[in-house]
mmCIF file of the N, C-alpha and C atoms, coordinates in Angstrom:
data_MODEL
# 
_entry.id   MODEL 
# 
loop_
_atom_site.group_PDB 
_atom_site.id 
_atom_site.type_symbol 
_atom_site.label_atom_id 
_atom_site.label_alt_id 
_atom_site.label_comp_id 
_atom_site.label_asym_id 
_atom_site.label_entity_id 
_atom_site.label_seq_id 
_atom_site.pdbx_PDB_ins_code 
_atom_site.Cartn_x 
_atom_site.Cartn_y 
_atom_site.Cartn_z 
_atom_site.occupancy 
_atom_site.B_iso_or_equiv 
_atom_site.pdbx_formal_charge 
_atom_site.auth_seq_id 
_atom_site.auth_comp_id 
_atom_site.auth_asym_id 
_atom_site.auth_atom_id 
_atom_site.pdbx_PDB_model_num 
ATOM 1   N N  . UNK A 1 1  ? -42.513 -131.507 -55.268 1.00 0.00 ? 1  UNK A N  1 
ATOM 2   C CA . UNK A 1 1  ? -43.080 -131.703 -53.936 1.00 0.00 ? 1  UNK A CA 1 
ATOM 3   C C  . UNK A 1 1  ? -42.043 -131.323 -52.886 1.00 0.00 ? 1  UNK A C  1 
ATOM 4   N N  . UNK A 1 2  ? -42.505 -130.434 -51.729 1.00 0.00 ? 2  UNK A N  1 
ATOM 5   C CA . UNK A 1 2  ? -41.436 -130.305 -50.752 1.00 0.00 ? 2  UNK A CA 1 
ATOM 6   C C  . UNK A 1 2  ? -41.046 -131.400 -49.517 1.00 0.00 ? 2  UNK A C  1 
ATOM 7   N N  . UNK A 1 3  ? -40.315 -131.344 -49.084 1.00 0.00 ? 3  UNK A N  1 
ATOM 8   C CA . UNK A 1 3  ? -39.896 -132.053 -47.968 1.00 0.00 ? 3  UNK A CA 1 
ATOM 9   C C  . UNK A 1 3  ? -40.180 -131.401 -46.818 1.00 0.00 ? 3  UNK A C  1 
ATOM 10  N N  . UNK A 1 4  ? -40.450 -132.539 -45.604 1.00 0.00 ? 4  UNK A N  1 
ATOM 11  C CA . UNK A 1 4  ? -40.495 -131.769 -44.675 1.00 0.00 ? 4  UNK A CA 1 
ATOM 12  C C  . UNK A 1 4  ? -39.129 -130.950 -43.735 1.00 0.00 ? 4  UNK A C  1 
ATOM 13  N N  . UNK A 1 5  ? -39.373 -130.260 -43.138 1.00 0.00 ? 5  UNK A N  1 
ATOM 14  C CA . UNK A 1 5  ? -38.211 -129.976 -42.134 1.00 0.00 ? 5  UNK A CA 1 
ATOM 15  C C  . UNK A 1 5  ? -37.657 -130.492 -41.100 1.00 0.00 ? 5  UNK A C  1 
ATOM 16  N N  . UNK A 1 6  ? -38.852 -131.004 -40.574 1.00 0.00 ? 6  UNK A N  1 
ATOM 17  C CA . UNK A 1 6  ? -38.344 -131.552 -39.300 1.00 0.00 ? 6  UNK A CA 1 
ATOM 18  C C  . UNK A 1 6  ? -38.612 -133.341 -39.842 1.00 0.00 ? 6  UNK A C  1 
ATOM 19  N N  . UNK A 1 7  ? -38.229 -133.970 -38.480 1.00 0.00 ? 7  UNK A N  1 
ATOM 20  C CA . UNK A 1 7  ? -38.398 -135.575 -38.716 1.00 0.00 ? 7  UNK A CA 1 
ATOM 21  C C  . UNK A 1 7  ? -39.180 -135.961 -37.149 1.00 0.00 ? 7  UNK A C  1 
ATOM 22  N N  . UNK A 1 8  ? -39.605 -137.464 -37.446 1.00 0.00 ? 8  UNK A N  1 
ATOM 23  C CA . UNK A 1 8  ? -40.195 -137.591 -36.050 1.00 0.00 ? 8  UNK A CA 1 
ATOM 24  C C  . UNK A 1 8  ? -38.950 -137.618 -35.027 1.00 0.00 ? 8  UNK A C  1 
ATOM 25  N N  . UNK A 1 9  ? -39.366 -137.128 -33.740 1.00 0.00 ? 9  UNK A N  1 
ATOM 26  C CA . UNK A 1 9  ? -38.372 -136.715 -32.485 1.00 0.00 ? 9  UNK A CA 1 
ATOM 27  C C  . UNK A 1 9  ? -37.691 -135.466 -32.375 1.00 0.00 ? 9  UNK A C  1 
ATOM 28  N N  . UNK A 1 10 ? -38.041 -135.047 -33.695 1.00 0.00 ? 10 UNK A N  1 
ATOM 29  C CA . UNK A 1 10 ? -37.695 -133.546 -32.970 1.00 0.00 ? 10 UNK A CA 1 
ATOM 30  C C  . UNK A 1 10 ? -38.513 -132.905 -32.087 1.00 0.00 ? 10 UNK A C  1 
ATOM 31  N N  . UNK A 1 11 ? -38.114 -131.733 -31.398 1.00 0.00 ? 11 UNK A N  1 
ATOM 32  C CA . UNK A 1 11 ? -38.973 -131.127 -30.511 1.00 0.00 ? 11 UNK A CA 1 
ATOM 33  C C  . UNK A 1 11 ? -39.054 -129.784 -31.144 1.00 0.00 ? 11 UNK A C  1 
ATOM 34  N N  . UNK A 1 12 ? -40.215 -129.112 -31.151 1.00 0.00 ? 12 UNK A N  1 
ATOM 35  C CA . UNK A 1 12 ? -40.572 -128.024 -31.476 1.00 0.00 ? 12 UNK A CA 1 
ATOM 36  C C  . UNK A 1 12 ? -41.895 -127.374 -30.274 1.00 0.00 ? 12 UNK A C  1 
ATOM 37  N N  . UNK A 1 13 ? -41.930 -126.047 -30.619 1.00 0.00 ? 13 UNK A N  1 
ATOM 38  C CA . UNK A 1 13 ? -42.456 -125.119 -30.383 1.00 0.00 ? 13 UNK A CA 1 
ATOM 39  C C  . UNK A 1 13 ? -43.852 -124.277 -31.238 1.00 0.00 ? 13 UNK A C  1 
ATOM 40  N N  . UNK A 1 14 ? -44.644 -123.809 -30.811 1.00 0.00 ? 14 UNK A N  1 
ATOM 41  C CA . UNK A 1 14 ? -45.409 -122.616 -31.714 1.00 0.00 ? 14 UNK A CA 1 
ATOM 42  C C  . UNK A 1 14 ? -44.511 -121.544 -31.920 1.00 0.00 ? 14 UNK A C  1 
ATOM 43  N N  . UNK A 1 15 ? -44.291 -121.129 -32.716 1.00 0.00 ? 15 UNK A N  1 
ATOM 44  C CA . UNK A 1 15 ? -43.893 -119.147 -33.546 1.00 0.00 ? 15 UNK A CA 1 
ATOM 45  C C  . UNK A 1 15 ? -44.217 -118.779 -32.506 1.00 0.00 ? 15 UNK A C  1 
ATOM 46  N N  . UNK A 1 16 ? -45.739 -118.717 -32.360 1.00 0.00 ? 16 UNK A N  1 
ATOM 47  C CA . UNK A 1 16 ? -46.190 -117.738 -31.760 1.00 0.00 ? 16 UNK A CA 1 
ATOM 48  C C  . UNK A 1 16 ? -47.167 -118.021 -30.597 1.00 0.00 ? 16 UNK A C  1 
ATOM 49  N N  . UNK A 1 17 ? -46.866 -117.722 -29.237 1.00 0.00 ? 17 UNK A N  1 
ATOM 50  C CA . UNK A 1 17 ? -47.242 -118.203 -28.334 1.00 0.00 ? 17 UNK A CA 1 
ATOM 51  C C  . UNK A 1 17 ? -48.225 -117.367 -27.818 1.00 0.00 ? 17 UNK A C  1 
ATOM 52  N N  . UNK A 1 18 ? -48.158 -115.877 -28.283 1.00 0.00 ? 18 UNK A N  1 
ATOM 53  C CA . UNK A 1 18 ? -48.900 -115.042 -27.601 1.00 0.00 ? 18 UNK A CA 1 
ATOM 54  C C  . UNK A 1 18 ? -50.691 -115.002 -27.471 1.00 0.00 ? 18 UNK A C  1 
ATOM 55  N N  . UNK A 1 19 ? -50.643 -114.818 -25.972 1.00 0.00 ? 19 UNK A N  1 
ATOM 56  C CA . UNK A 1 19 ? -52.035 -114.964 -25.133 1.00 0.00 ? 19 UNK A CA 1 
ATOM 57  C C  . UNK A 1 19 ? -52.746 -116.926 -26.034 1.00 0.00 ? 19 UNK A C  1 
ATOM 58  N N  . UNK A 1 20 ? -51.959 -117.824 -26.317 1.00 0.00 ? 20 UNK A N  1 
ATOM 59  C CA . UNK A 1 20 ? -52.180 -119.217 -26.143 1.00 0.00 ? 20 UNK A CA 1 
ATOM 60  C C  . UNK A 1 20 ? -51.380 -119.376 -24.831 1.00 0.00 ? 20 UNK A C  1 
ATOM 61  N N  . UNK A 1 21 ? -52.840 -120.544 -23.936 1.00 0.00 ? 21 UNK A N  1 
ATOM 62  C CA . UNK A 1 21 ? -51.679 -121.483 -23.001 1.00 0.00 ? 21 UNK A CA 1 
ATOM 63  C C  . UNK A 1 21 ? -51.965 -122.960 -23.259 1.00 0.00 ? 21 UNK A C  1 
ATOM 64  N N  . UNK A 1 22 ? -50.736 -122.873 -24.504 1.00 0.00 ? 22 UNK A N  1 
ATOM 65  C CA . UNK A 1 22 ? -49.936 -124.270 -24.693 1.00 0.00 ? 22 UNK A CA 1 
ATOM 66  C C  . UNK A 1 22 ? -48.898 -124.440 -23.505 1.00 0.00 ? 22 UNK A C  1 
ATOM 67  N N  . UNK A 1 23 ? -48.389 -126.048 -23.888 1.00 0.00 ? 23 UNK A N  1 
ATOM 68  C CA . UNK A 1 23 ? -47.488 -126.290 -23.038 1.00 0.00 ? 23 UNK A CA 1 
ATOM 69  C C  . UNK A 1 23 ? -45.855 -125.663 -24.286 1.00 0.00 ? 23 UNK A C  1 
ATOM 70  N N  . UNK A 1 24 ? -44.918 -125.749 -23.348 1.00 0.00 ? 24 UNK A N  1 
ATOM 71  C CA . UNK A 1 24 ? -43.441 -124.797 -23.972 1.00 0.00 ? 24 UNK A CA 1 
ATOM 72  C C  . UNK A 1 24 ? -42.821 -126.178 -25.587 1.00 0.00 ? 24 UNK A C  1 
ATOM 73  N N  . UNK A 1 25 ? -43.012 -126.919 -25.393 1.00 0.00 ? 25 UNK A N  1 
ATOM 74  C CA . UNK A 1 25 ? -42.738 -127.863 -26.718 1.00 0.00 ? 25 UNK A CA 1 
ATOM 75  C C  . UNK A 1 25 ? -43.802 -129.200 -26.927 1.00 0.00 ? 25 UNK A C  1 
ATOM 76  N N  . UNK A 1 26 ? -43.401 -129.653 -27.982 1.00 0.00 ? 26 UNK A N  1 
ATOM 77  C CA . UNK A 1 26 ? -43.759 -130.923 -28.465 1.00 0.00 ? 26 UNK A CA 1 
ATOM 78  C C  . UNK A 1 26 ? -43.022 -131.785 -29.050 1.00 0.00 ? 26 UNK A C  1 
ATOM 79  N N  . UNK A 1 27 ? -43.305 -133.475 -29.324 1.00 0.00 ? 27 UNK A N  1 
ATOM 80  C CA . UNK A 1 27 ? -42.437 -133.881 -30.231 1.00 0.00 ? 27 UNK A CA 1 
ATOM 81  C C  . UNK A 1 27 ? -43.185 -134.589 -31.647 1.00 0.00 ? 27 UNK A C  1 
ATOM 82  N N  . UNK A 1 28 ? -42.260 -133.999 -32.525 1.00 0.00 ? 28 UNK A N  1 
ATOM 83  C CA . UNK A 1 28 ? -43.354 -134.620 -33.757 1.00 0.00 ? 28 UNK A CA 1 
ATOM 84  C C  . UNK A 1 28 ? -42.835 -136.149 -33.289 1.00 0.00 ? 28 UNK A C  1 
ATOM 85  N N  . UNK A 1 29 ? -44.519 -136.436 -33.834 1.00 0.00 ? 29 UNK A N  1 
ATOM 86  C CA . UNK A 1 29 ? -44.644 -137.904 -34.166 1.00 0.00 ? 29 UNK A CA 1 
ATOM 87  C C  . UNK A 1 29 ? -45.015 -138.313 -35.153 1.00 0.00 ? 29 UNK A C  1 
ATOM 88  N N  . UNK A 1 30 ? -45.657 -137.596 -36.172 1.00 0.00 ? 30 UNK A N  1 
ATOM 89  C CA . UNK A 1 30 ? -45.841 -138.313 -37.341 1.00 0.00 ? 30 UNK A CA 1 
ATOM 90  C C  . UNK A 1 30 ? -45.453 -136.971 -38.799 1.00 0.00 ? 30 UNK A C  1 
ATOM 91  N N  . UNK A 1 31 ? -45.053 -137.430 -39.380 1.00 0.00 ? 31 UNK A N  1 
ATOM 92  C CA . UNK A 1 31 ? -45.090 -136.611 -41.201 1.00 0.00 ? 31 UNK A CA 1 
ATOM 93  C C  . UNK A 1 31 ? -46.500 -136.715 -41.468 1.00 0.00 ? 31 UNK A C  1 
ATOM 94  N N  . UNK A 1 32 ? -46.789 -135.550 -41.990 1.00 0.00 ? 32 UNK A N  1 
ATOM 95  C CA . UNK A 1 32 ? -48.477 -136.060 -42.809 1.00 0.00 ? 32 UNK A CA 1 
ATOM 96  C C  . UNK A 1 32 ? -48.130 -135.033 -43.973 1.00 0.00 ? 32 UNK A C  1 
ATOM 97  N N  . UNK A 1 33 ? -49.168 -135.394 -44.985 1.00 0.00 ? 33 UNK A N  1 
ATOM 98  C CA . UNK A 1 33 ? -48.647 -134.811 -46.687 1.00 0.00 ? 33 UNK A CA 1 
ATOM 99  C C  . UNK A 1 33 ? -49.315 -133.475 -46.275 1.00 0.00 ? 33 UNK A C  1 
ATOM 100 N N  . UNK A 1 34 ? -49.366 -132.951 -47.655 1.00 0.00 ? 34 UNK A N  1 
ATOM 101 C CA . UNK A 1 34 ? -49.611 -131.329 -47.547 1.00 0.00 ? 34 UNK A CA 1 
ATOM 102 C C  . UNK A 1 34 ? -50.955 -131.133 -47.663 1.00 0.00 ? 34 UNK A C  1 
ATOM 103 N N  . UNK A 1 35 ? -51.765 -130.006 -46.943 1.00 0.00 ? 35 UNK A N  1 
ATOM 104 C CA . UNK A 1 35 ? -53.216 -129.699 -46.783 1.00 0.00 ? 35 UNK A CA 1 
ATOM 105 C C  . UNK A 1 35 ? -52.919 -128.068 -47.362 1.00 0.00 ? 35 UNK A C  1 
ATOM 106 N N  . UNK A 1 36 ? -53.706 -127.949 -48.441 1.00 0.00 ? 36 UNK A N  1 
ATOM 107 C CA . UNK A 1 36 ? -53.466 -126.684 -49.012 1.00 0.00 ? 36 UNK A CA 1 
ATOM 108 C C  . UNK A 1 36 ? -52.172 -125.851 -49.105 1.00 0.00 ? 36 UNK A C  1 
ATOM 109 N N  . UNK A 1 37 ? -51.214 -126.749 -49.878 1.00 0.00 ? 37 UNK A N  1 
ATOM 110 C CA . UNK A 1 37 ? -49.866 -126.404 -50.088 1.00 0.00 ? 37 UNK A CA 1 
ATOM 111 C C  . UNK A 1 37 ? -49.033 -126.581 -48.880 1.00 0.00 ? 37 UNK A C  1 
ATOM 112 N N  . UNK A 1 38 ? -49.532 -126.594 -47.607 1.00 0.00 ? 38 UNK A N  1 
ATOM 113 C CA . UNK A 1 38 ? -48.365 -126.559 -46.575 1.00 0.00 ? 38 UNK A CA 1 
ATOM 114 C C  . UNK A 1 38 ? -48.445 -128.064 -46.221 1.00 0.00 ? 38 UNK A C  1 
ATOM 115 N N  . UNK A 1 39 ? -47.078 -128.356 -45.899 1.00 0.00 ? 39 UNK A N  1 
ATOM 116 C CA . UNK A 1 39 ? -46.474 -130.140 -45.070 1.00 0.00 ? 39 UNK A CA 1 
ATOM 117 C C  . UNK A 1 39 ? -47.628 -129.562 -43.585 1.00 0.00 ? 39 UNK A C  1 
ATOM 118 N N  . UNK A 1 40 ? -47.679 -130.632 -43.060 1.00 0.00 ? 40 UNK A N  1 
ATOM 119 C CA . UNK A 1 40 ? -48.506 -130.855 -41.578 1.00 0.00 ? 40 UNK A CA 1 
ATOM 120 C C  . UNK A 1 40 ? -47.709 -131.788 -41.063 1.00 0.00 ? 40 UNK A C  1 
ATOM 121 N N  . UNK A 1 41 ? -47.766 -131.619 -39.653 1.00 0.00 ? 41 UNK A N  1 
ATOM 122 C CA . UNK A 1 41 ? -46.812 -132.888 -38.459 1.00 0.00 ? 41 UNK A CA 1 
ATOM 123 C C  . UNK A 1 41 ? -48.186 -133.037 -37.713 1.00 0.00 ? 41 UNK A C  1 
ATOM 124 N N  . UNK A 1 42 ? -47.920 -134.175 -36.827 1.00 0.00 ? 42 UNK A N  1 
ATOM 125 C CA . UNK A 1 42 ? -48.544 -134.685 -35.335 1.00 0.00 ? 42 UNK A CA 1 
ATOM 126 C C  . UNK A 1 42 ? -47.542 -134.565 -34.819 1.00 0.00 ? 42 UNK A C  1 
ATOM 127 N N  . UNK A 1 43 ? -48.180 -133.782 -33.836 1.00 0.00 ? 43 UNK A N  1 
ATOM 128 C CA . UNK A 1 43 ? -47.224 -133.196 -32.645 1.00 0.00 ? 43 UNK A CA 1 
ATOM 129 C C  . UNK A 1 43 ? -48.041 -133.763 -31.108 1.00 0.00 ? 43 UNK A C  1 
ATOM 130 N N  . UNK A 1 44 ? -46.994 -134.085 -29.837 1.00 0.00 ? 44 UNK A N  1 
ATOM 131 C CA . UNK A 1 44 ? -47.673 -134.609 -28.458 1.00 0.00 ? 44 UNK A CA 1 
ATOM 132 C C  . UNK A 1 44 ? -47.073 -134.131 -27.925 1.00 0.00 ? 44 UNK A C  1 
ATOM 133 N N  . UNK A 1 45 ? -47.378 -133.493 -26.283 1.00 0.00 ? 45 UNK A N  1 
ATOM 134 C CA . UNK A 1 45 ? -46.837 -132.970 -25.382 1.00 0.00 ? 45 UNK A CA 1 
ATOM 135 C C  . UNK A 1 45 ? -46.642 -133.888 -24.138 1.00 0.00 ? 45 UNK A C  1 
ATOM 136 N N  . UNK A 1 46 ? -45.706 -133.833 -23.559 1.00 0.00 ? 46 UNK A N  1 
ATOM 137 C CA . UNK A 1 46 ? -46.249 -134.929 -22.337 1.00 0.00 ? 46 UNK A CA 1 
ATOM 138 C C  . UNK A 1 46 ? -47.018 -134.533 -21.531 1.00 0.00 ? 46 UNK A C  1 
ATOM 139 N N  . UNK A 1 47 ? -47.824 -133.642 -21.250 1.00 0.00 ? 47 UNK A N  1 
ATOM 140 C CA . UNK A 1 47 ? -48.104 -132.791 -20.204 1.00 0.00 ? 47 UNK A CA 1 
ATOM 141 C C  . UNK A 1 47 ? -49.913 -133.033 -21.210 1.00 0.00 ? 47 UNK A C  1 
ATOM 142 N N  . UNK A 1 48 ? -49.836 -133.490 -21.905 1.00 0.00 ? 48 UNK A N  1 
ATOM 143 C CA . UNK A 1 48 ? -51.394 -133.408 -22.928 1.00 0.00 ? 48 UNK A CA 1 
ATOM 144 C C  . UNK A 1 48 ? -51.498 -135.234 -23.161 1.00 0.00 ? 48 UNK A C  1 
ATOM 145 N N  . UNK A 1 49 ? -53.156 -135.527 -23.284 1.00 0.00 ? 49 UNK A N  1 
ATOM 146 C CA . UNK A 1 49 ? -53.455 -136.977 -23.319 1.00 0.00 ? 49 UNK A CA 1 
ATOM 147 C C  . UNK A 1 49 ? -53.742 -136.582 -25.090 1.00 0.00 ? 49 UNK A C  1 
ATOM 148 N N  . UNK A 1 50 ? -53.246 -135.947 -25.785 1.00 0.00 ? 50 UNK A N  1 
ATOM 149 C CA . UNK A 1 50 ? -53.849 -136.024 -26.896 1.00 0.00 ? 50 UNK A CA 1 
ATOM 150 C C  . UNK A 1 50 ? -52.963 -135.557 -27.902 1.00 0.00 ? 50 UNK A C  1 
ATOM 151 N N  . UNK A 1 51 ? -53.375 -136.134 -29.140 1.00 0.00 ? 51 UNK A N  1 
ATOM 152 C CA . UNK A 1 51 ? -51.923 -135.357 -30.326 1.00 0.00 ? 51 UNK A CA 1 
ATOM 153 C C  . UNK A 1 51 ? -52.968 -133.756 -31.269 1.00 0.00 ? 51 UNK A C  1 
ATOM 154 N N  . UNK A 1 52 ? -51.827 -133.266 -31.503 1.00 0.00 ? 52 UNK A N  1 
ATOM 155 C CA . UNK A 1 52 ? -52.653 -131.785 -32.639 1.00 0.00 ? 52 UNK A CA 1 
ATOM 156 C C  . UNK A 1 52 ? -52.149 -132.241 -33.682 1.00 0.00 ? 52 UNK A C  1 
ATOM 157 N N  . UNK A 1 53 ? -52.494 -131.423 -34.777 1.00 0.00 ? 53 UNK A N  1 
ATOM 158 C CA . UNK A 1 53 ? -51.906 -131.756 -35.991 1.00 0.00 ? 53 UNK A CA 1 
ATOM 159 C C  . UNK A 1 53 ? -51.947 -130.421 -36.067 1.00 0.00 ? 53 UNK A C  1 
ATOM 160 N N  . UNK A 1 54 ? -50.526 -129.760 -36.677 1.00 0.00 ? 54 UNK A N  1 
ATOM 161 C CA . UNK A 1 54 ? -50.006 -128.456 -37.265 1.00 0.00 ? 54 UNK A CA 1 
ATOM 162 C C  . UNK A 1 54 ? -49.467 -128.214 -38.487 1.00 0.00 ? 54 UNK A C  1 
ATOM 163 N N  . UNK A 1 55 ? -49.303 -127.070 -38.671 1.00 0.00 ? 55 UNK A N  1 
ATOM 164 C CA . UNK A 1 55 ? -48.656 -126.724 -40.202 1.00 0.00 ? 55 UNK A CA 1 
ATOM 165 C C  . UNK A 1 55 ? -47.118 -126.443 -39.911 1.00 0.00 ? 55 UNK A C  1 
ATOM 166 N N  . UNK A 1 56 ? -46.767 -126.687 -40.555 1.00 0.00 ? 56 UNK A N  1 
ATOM 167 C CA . UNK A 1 56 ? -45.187 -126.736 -40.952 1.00 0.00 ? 56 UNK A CA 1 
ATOM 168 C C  . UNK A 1 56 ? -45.027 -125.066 -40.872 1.00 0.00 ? 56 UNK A C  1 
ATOM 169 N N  . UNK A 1 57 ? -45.429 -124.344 -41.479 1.00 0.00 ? 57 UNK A N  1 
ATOM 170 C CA . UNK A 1 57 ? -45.272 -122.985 -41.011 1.00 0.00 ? 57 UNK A CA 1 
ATOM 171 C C  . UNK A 1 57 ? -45.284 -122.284 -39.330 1.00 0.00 ? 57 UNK A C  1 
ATOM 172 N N  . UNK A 1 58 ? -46.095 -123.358 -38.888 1.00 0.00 ? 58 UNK A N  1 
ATOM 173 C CA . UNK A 1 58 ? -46.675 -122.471 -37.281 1.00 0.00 ? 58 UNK A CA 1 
ATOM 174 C C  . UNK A 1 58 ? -45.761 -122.984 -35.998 1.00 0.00 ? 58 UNK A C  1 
ATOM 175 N N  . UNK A 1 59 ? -44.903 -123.740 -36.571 1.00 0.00 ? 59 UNK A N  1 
ATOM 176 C CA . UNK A 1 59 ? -43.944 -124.412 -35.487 1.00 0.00 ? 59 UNK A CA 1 
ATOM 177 C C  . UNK A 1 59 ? -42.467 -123.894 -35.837 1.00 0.00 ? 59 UNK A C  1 
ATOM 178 N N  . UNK A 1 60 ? -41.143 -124.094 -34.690 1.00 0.00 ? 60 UNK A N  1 
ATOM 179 C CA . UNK A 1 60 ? -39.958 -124.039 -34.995 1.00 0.00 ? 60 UNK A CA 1 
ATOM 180 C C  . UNK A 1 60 ? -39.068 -125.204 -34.277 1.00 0.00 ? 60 UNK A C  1 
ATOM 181 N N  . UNK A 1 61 ? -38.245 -125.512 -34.499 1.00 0.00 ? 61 UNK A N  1 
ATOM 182 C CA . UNK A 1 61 ? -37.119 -126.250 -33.810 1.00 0.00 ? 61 UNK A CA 1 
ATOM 183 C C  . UNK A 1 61 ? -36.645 -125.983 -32.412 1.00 0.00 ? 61 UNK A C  1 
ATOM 184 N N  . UNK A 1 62 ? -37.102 -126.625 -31.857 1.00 0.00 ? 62 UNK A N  1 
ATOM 185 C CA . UNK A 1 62 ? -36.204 -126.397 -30.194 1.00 0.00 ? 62 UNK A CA 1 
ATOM 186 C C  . UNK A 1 62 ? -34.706 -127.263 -29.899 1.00 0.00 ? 62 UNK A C  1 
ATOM 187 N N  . UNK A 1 63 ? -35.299 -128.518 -30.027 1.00 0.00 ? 63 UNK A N  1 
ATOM 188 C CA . UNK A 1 63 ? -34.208 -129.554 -30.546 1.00 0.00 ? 63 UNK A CA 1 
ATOM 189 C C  . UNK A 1 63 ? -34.485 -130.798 -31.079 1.00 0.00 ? 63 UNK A C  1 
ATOM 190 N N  . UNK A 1 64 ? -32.821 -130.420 -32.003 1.00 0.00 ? 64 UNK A N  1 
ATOM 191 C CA . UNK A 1 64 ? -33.768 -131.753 -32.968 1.00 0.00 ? 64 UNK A CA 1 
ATOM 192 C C  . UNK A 1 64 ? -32.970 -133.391 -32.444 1.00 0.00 ? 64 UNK A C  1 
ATOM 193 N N  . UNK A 1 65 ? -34.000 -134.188 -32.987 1.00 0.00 ? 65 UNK A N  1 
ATOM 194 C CA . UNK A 1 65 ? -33.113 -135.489 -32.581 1.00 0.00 ? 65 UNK A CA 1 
ATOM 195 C C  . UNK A 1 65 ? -32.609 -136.028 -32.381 1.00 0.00 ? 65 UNK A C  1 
ATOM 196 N N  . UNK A 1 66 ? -31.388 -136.811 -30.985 1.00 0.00 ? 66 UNK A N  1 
ATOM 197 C CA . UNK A 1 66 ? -30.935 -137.138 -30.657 1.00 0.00 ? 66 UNK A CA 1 
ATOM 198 C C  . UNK A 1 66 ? -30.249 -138.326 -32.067 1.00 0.00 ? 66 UNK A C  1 
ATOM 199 N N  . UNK A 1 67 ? -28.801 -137.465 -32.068 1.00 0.00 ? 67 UNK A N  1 
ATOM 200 C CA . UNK A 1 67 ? -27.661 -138.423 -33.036 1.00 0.00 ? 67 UNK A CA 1 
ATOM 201 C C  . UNK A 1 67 ? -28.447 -137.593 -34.287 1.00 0.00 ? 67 UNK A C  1 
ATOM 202 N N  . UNK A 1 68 ? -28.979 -136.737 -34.829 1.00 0.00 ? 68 UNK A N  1 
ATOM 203 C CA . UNK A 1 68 ? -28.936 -136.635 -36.051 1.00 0.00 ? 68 UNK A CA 1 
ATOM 204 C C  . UNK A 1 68 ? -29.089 -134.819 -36.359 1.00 0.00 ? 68 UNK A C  1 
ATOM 205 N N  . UNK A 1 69 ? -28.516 -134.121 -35.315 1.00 0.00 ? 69 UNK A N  1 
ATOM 206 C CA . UNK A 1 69 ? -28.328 -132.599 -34.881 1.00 0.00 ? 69 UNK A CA 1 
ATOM 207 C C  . UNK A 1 69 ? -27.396 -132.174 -36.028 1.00 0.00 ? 69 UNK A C  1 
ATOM 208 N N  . UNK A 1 70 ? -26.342 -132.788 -36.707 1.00 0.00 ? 70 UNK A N  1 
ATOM 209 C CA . UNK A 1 70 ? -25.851 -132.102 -37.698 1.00 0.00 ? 70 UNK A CA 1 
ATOM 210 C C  . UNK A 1 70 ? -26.007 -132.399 -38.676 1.00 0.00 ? 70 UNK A C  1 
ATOM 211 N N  . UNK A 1 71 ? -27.079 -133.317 -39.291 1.00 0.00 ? 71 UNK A N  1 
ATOM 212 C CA . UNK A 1 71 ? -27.768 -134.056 -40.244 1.00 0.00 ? 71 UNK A CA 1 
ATOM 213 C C  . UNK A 1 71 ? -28.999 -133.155 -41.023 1.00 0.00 ? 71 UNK A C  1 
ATOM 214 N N  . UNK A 1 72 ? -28.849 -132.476 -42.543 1.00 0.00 ? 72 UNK A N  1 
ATOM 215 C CA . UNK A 1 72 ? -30.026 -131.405 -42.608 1.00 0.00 ? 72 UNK A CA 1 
ATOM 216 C C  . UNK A 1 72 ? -31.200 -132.493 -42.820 1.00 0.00 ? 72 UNK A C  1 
ATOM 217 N N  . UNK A 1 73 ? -32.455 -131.715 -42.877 1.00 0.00 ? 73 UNK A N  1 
ATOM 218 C CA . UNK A 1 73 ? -33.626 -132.674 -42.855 1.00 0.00 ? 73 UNK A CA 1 
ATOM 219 C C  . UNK A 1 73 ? -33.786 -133.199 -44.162 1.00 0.00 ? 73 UNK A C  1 
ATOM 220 N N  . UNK A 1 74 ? -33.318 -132.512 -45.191 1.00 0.00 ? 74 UNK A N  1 
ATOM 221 C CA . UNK A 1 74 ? -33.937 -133.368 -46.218 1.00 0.00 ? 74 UNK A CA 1 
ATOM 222 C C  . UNK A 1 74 ? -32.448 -134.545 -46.394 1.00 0.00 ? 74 UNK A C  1 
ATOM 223 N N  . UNK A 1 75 ? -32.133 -135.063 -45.509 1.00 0.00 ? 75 UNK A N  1 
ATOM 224 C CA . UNK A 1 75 ? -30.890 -136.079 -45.778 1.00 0.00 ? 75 UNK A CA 1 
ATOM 225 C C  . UNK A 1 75 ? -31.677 -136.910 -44.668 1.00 0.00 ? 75 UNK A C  1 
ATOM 226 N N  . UNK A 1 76 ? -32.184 -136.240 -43.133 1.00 0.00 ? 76 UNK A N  1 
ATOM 227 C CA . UNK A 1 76 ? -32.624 -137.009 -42.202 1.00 0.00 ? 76 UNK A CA 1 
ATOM 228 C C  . UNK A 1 76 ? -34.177 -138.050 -42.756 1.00 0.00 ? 76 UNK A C  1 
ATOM 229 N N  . UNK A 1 77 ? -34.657 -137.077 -43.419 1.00 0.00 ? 77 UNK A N  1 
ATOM 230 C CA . UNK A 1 77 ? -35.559 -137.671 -44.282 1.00 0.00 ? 77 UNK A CA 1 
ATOM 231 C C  . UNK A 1 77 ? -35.411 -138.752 -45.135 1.00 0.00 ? 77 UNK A C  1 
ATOM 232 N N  . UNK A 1 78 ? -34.641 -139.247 -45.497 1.00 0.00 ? 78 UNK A N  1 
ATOM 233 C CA . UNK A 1 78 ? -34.151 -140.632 -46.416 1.00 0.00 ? 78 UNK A CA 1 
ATOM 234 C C  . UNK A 1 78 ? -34.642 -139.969 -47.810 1.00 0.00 ? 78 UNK A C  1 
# 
């Protein structure tokens, strides 16, 4: 089974932004297990009253969590 990459509080981004108007990041808030082989997060924007749920593929790192930046994820992960 894989791990995820990120942890809750990181902030991330879409890959790919082109002709979407999202807002410029999010912060995961929740881990969720895998939906057809890929990990999924809940992700919230402040700028949005609502959470998405994404694939672990369609997002990247903007910054990650305060106190745990040189920490890799599968260690931040417990």
């Amino acid at each position: 089974m894989s791990s995820h990459h990120f942890v809750t509080g990181d902030i991330v981004c879409f890959q790919s932004r082109a002709m979407m108007n999202l807002p410029d990041s999010f912060e995961i808030t929740a881990l969720l297990p895998q939906r057809e082989g890929t990990l999924q997060y809940k992700i919230r924007s402040e700028h949005e009253k609502f959470e998405r749920v994404v694939r672990e593929d369609d997002i990247e790192l903007v910054h990650a969590r305060p106190a745990t930046n040189n920490i890799p994820a599968n260690i931040r992960n417990g």
